[in-house]
C-alpha positions in Angstrom: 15.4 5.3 -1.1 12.7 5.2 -4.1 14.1 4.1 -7.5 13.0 5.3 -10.6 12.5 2.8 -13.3 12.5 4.1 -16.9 13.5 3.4 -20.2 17.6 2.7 -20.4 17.5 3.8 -23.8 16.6 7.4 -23.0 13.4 7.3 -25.1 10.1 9.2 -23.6 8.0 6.1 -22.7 5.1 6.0 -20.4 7.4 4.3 -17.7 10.1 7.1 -18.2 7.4 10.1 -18.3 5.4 8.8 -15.3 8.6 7.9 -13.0 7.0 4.6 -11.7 8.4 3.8 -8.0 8.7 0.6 -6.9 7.4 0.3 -3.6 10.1 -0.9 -1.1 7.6 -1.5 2.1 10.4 -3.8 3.6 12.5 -0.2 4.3 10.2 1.3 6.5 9.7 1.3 10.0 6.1 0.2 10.5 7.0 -2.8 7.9 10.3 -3.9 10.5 7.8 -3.3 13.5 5.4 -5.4 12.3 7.5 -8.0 10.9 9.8 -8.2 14.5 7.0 -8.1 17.0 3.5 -9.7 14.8 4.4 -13.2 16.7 5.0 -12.1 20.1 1.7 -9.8 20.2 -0.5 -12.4 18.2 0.6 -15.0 21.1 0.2 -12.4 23.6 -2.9 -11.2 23.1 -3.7 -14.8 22.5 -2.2 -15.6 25.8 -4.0 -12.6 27.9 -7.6 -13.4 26.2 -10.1 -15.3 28.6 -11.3 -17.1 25.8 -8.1 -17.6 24.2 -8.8 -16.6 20.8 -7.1 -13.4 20.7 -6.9 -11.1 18.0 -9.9 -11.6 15.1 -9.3 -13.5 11.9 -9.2 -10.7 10.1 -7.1 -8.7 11.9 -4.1 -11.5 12.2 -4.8 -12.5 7.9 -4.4 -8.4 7.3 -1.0 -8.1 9.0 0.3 -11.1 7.3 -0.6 -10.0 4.1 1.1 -6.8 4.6 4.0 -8.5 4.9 3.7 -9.8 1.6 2.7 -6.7 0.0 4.4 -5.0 -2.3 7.3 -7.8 -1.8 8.7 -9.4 -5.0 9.2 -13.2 -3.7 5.4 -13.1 -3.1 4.5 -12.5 -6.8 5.1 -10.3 -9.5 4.2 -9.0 -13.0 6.3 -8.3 -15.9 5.5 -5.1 -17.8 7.8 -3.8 -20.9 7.9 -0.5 -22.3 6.2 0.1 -25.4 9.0 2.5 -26.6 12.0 0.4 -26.2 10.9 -3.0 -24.8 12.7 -2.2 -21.6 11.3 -4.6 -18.7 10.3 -3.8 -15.0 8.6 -5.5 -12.5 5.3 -4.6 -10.5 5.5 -6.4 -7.1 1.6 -7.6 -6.4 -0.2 -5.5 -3.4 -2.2 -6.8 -0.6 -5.2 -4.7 -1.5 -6.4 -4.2 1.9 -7.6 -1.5 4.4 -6.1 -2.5 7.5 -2.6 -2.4 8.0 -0.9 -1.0 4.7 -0.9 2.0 4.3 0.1 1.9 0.3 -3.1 0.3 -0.4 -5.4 1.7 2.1 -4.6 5.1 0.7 -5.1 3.5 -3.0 -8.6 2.1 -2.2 -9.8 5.4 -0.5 -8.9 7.5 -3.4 -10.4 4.5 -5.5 -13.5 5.0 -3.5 -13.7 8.5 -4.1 -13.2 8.5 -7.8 -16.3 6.3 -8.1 -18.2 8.1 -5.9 -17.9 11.0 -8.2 -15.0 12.5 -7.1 -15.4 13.3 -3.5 -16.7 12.1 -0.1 -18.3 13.3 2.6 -14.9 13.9 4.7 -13.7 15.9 1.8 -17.2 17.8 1.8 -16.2 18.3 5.1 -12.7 19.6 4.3 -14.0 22.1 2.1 -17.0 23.5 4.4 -14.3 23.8 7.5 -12.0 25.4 4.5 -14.4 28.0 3.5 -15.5 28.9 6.7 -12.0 29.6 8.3 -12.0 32.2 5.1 -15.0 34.3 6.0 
């Protein structure tokens, strides 16, 4: 379940007009997957790999910070409403690519607003689009 933070004092703020949902990552399935079973498959992997290094750097620092993403204990910021000085809290991300899918999805649609607006899989999209309609 999403909650809705807005203004308690039923004034239109930014907060209140925008709906902003806290992420709850900790409530889905991938996040309980990965949290149960990221030990076992690191030392797995670790355990099956002739040179015994397992899984990449990378790959083991981007799950871990997953699990921190979007979590409250792991840092947060305090942001109050302009309108009536109500408080919320705005959990820090992980900002990676890899395994969340929060901001993976954020940095893509990041990456096409400053590319001007699309990319070439949306050019792509719209050709396949367009064709199917002639």
């Amino acid at each position: 379940m999403v909650a809705t933070q807005a203004c308690p004092t039923g004034q239109v703020s930014p907060a209140a007009t925008q709906g902003y949902h806290r992420r709850r990552p900790s409530e889905t399935v991938l996040y309980q997957a990965v949290q149960a079973h990221l030990e076992t498959w690191l030392a797995q992997t670790c355990w099956e790999d002739p040179t015994g290094n397992g899984v990449p750097v990378y790959v083991e620092r981007d799950f871990r910070k997953y699990l921190e993403c979007g979590i409250l204990a792991h840092g947060f910021a305090r942001a109050r409403c302009k309108a009536c000085g109500h408080d919320f809290l705005i959990a820090f991300s992980c900002k990676g690519r890899g395994a969340c899918p929060s901001c993976n999805t954020r940095r893509m649609a990041d990456d096409c607003r400053d590319a001007g607006g699309t990319t070439p899989w949306m050019g792509e999209v719209e050709r396949r689009r367009s064709q199917s309609r002639e």
